[in-house]
N, C-alpha and C positions, 0 to 999 in steps of 0.2 A: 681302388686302393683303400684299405688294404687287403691282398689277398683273403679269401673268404676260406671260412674252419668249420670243414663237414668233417663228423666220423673222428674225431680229436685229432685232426691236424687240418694243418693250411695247405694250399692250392693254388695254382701260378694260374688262379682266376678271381676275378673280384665280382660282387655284387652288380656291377654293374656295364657288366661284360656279356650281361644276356642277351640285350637288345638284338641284334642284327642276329643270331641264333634263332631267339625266341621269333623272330618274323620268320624268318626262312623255315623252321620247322611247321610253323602257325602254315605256313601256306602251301607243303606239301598234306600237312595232315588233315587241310580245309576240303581240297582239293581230293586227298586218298576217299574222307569222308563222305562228298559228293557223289563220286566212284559207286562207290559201296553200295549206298543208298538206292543210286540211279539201277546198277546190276540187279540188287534187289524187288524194288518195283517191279522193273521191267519182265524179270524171268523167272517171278515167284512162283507162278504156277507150274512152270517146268520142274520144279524141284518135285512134283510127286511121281519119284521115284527111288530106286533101290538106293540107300543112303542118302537121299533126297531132305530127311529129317535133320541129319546132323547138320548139311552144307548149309541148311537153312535156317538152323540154334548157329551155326559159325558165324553167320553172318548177319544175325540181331545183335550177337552180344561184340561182336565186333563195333558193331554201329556204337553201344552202348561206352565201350571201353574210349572209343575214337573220341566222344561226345566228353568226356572226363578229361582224357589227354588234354582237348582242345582247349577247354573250360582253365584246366591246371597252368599249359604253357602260357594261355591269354594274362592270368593273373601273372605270372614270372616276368614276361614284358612288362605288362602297367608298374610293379613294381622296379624292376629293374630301370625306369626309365626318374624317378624319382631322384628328389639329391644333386650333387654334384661328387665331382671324386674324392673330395676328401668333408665331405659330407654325407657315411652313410647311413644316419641314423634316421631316413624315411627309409629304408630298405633291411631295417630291421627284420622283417617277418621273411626276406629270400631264402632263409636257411630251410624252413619248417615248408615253404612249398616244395624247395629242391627235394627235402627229403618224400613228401609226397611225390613228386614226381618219378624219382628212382623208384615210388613203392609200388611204381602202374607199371614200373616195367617187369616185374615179378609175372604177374597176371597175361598180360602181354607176349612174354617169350612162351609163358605154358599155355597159350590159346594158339599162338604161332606151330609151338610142336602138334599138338591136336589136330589143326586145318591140315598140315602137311599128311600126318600120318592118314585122317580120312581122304584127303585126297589121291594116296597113294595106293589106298584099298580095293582101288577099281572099283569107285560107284558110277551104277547106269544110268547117268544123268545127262543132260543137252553137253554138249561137247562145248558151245558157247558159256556156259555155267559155271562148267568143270576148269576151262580156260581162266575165267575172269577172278575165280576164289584162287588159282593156282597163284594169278599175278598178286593179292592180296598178301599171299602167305610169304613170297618173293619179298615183297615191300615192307613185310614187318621184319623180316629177317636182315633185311637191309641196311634199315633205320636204326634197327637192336644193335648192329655191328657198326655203322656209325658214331653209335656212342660210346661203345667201348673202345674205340680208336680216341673219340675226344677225350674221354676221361684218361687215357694215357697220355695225351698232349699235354694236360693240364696236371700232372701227377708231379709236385714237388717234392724229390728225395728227402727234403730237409725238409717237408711240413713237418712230422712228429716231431722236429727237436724246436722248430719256431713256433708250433701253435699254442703251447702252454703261457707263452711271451707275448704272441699279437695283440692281446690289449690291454696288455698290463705295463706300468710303467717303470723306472728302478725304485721306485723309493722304498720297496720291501726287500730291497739288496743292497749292502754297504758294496763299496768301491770292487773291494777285492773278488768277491761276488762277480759283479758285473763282468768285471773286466775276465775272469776265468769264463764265464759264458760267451762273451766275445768271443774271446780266442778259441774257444771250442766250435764254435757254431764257423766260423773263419775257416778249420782243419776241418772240417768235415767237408763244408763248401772244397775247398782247394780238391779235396779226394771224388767228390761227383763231378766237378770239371774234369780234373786228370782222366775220370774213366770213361767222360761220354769223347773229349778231345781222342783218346787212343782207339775209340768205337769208329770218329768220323776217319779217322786219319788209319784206318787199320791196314792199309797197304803201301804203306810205304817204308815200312821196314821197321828196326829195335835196335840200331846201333848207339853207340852211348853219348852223341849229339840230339840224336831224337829223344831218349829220355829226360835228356835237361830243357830241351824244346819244352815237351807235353807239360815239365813239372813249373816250369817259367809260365806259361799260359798259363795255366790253371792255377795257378799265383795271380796272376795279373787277373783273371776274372775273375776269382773267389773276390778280391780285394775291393773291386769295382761295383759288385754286384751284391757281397752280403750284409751289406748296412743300412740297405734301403727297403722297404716292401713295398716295391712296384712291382706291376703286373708289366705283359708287354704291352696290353693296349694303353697304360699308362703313358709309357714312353711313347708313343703314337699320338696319342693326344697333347702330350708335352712338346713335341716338335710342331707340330701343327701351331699351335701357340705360340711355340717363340717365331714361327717361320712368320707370322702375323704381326706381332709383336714387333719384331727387328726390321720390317717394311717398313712401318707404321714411323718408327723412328729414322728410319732414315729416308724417307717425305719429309718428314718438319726438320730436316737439317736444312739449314743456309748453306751453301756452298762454304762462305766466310768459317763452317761452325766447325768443318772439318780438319781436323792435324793432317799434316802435311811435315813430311821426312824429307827435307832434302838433304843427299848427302854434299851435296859441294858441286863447285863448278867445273872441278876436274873429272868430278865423275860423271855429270851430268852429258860434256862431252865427249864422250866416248859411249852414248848409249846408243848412236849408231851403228858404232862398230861392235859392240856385243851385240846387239839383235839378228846383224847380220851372222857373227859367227854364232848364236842359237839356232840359227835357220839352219845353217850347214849342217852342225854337228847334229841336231834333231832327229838327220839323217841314219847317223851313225847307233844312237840311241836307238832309235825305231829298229833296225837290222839286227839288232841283239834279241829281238823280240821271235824271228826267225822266220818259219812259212805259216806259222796263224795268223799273225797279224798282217802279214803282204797278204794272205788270201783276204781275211776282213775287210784291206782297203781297197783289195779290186777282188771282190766276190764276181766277177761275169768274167774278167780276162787271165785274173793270178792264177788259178789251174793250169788253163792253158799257157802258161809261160813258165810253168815250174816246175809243170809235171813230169814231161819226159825225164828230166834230170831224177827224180823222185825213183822211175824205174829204172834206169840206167843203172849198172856198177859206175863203181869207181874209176875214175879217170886217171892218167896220168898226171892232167894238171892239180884235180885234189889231194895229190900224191905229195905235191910241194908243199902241201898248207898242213903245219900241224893241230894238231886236235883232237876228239873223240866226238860219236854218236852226231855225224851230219847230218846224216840223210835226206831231206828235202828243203835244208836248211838253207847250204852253201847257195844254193838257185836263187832263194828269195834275198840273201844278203848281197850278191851281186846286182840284181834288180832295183836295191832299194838303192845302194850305196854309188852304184856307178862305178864300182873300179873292176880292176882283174883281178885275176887269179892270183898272179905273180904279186899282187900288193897286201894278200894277206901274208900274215907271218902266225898268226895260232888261234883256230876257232874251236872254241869246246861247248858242248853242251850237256856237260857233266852236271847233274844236279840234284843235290841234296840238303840237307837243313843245314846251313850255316856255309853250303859252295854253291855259289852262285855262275851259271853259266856267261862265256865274257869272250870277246871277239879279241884280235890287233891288227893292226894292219898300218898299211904305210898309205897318206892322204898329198898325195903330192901338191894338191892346189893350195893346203894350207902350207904345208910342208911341215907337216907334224907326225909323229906316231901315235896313233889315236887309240886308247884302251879303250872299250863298251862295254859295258856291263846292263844285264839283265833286271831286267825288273819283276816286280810280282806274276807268274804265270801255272805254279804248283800248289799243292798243298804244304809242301817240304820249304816253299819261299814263305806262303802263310805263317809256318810258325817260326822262321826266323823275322818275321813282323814283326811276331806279336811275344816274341824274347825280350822285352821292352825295359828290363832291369837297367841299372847304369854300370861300368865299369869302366875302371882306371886305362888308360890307353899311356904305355912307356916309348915318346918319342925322344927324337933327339933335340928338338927345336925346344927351347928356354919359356919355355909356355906353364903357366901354374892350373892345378887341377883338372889336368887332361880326362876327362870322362867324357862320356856316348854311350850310346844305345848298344847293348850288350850283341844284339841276335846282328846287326850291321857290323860291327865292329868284330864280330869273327867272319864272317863273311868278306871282309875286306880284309883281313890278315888272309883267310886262304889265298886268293889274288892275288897279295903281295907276296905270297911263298911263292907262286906257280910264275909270275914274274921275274921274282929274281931267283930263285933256289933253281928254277927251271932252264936259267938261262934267254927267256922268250924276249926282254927285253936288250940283253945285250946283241942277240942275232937282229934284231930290228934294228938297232944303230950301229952293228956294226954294218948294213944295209945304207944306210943314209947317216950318218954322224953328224948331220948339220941340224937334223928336223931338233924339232922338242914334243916334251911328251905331252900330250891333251888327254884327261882319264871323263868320258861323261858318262849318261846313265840317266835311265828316268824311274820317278817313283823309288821303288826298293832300290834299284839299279843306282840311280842318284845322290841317295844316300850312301851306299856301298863304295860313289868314285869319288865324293869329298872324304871320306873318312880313308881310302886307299892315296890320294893325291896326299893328303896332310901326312901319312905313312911316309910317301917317296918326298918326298919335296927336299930334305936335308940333300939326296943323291940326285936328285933332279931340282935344282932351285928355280930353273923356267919355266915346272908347270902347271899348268893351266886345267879347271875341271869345269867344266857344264852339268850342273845339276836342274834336270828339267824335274817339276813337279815333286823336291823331295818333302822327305816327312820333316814336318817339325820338331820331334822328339828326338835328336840327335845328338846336339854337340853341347858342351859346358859353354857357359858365355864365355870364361875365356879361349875355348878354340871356336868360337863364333867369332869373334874379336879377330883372333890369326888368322882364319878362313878369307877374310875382306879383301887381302891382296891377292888370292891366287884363286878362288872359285866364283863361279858366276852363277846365281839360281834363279831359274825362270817359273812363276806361276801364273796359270791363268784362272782370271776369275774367281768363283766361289769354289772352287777346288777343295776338297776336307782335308787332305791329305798333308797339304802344309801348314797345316792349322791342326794335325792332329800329333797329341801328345799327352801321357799319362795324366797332366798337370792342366788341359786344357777340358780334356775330358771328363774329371771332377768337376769342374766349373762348369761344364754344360749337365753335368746332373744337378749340380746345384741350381744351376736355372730353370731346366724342368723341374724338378719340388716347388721351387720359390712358384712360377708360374701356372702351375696346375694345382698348388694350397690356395690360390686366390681367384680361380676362375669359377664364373659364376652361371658356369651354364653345368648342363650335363653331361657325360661324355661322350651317347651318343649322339648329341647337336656339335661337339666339337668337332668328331671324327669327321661325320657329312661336310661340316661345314670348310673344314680343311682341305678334303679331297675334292671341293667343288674349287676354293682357293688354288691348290697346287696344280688342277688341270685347266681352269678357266681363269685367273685371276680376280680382281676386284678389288673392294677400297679394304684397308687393313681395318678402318675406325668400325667396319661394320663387323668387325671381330675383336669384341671386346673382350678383356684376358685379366681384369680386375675385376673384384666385389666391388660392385656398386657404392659410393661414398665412401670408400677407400682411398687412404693416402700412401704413398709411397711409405712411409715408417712399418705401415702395415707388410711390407714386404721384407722387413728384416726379423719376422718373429719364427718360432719355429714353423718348422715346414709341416710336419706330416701329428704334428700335435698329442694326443696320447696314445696315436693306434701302432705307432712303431717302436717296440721296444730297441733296436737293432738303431736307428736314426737318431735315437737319443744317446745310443752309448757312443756312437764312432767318431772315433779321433778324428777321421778325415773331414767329419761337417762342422763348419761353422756358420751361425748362422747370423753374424754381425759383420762380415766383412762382404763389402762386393770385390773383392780382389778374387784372381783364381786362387781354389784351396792352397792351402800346402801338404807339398806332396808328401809322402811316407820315405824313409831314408833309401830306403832301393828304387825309387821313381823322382829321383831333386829336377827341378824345371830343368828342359834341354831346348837347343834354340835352333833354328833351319842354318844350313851353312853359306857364307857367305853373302856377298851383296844380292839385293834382291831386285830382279825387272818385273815388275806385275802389269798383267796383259789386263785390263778392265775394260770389258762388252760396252760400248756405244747404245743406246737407245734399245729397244728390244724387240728380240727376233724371235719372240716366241718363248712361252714356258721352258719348252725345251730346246729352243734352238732350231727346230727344225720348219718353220714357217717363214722365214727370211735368212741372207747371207749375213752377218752378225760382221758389224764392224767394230775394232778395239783401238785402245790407245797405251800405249805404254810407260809407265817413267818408274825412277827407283823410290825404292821403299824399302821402311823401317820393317824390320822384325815384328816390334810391337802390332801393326796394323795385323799380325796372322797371329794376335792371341785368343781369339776368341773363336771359337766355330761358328762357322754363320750356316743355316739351314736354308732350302732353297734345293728346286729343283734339279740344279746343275753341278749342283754340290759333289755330284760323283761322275756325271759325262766330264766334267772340263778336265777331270782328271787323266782320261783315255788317250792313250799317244794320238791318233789318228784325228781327235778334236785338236791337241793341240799343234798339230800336225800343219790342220786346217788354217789354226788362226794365224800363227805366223809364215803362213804362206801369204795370207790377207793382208797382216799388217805389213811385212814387209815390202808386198806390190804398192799397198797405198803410202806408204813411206818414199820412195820410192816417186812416187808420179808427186805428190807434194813437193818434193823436194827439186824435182824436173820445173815445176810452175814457176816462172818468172814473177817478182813482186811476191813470192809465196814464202812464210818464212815457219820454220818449225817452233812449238812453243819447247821451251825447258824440258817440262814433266810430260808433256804427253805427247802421240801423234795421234791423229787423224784419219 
């Protein structure tokens, strides 16, 4: 950081992004060199024969070119490894070797063509010879093309309009100035997102939800992205840090030192009876997911139990259930769910950006009619994600500032059309008129049944939604507020997902600058030293993430100092508040819905979980406690229906047998 300006533009590579390159090539072309040498010695005298001369000039000056390379990439390490990340001024001289080094490849590809073309002349030389130069000529052609692969990895659309800026500051631009580059440099970004987002996503079709899709994302990650000049190994190295950092402080808490949300004693009592009805409905949520994830959770038996159905036609009894596009579906949601045939009333698995595929069916153990809705499993769910804008939601309930997550909030209006405009829910109750209606869902799905329940609730005032795992970035605090009577949302662990939100994710950049302006090592000590932390653990003290005799004030000055023009102009940084930023008028803070039960991991079962059976305890909690992203291995399993599948199967058994112990008594906040 920050990106490095060959050829008058900038590069989504920095100075000191060589290291682990610069080794790996250091050690095939130590190794090609040895090669060479050894061929040479060994079979020099074989060369006197018919083009015998050339293969044996190919392969002195080969040796000679190797010995250069070698010499060139050695210096590109030593320096590259100087500095810290926002310290590049021992790495001054990286530009002037880079450009040497591109200048050996000139030389290189023209000795490359030569060996081929002598090779291909039919000289009458040892067959062993003629072999060993052939693989040579393989190996540079190879390496030639490896780099031109990398050099397109690293190719920023927008270097030529940010290199003139990398390290200059505004003071040679009044306000208006700035601010007109801003915003230009902002529309350009917006337009290379929009075309690489419609390159990744170029099969799933052009209708006129998909273009507000692509033009939303690419909004949302122009906005995120074009104020800072980080590389990606930047952010790599930033995570690693805080993931050290955020241990580190939470070791020196006192148990005493932690806030603690309780909501009241009436809720506290009944968090029996919600974890049980999580466990149930979990069920239901999971079956929306369809026959991927029943195969994922019995990869040796779900085949065989789903398959025949998969080649079958259609049955009479599928005949009863309305719906579209089943097909190996209905099998694994019978499976999952335990009911019949007769208990669904409409399964679709329609799905496009902003309709989200959704089950109904009749639960007679609850005696509820239970909506399901889908979670993240498309590309078309992707960018109703990351539609992340806010907009006005017109209900009937007395509620001020009704706003939510734009790409959810149409997603949960389609549902609420194909519900009631369809009819599906009056045939449901006119089937059982006693039940009530339960809407759950996990992840995207989760967010999709608190924002559909809040829809229905005026025509249904009994119901009830389970939100397993949703996003943070949701609802206005005042339908967070209304949420508390009728949704119940369950997170486990370090989950990102409910922590994740336009407002949350500024403040986790702002942490990566704050912590990667003050660390004091290099970045490739930090990397090693992170992936040694993330797969083995250790003590956090021995990953120090401050300048030495550094006081905390030090960490409220700017972050990335003169080298980013982009950093200094953006609205969105501040660099005197530890609050999360404030966000931009299309991203205002949004808040997860409803009361929250957080499942937190007992003792540890391993980095990732998978070295012991992981035991939890459960109690309610604040909003607040999911404003921060926390980093950490598990950050993105715990988010996975089938973990949290796991856990509260777990908690609920040992809840469960506690509760069975005589003399045994449950605490408030947590189980055991």
């Amino acid at each position: 950081m920050p990106g490095m300006v060959l050829f008058g533009r900038r590069w989504a590579i920095a100075s000191d992004d060589l290291v682990f390159p610069g080794f790996f090539e250091l050690f095939l072309r130590v190794l090609w060199w040895i090669g060479v040498l050894t061929l040479y010695i060994m079979h020099r005298r074989k060369l006197d024969c018919a083009g015998g001369v050339l293969l044996s000039s190919y392969l002195i000056v080969l040796l000679v070119l190797l010995a250069v390379v070698i010499c060139t990439v050695s210096a590109i390490v030593c320096v590259s490894m100087k500095g810290t990340i926002c310290n590049p001024g021992p790495r001054k001289s990286m530009s002037k070797l880079l450009y040497i080094r591109l200048a050996l490849f000139l030389p290189e590809m023209v000795w490359a063509s030569l060996g081929a073309a002598w090779v291909t002349e039919g000289v009458q030389c040892d067959r062993t010879v003629v072999n060993g130069i052939v693989a040579t000529v393989v190996v540079s052609w190879i390496i030639i093309a490896a780099t031109v692969v990398t050099i397109i990895i690293v190719f920023d659309p927008l270097g030529g309009k940010m290199a003139p800026y990398s390290s200059a500051g505004p003071s040679h631009l009044d306000s208006n100035d700035s601010s007109q580059l801003l915003n230009g440099l902002k529309t350009a970004a917006t337009s290379v997102w929009e075309t690489r987002i419609k390159f990744l996503c170029c099969c799933i079709g052009k209708d006129d939800h998909t273009r507000v899709a692509f033009s939303s994302t690419a909004e949302l990650f122009s906005t995120y992205f074009s104020d800072t000049d980080l590389v990606p190994s930047d952010i790599a190295a930033g995570l690693a840090l805080l993931h050290q950092q955020q241990d580190n402080v939470s070791n020196s808490q006192e148990p005493s030192e932690v806030i603690s949300h309780s909501p009241g004693d009436s809720q506290e009592a009944d968090l029996d009876a919600e974890l049980e009805n999580c466990h149930h409905y979990m069920q239901f949520a999971a079956a929306a997911y369809g026959w991927p994830l029943y195969i994922y959770r019995n990869p040796f038996t779900g085949l065989c139990k789903i398959g025949g159905d998969c080649c079958r036609s259609r049955t009479t009894e599928y005949d009863l259930v309305g719906g579209d596009q089943l097909n190996c579906h209905f099998s694994s949601i019978l499976q999952t769910t335990r009911l019949q045939y007769r208990d669904f009333i409409h399964i679709s698995f329609h799905d496009k950006v902003y309709e989200l595929p959704f089950l109904v069916a009749l639960d007679h153990r609850k005696e509820a009619v239970v909506v399901s809705v889908r979670g993240t499993m498309s590309l078309q769910d992707i960018l109703t994600d990351l539609s992340a804008e806010s907009e006005s939601l017109h209900l009937e309930a007395e509620v001020q500032d009704c706003v939510a997550h734009k790409g959810i909030a149409q997603a949960a209006r389609y549902i609420y059309r194909r519900l009631v405009n369809d009819g599906i829910l009056s045939q449901a109750f006119s089937i059982a008129p006693e039940y009530r209606l339960v809407v759950v869902g996990h992840s995207l799905g989760a967010g999709a049944a608190a924002l559909l329940a809040i829809m229905l609730r005026s025509s249904y005032p009994q119901i009830r939604a389970y939100a397993f795992s949703p996003p943070r970035g949701l609802l206005s605090k005042s339908l967070y507020e209304y949420s508390k009577d009728f949704i119940v949302s369950l997170v486990l662990g370090k989950d990102v997902i409910p922590r994740l939100s336009v407002t949350n994710l500024e403040d986790l950049k702002k942490r990566i600058l704050r912590v990667i302006a003050h660390s004091n090592k290099p970045k490739y000590k930090i990397l090693l030293q992170g992936c040694w932390y993330e797969l083995f653990g250790g003590n956090p003290d021995n990953f120090p993430t401050e300048l030495d005799g550094g006081d905390q004030g030090d960490l409220t000055q700017p972050l990335l100092g003169e080298q980013s023009l982009l950093t200094h102009w953006s609205p969105a940084y501040s660099s005197s508040s530890d609050s999360p930023l404030d966000s931009p008028p299309k991203y205002p803070p949004l808040y997860p819905p409803g009361r929250i039960i957080h499942l937190e991991e007992e003792g540890n079962s391993g980095r990732f979980g998978c070295w012991a059976a992981a035991r939890y305890r459960a109690r309610w909690s604040h909003e607040a406690e999911f404003s921060k992203i926390l980093i950490g291995p598990k950050m993105l399993t715990d988010h996975m229906p089938d973990i949290l599948m796991r856990a509260l199967d777990s908690m609920v058994a040992d809840r469960a047998a506690c509760l069975s112990c005589p003399g045994q008594g449950v605490s408030n906040t947590d189980v055991v």
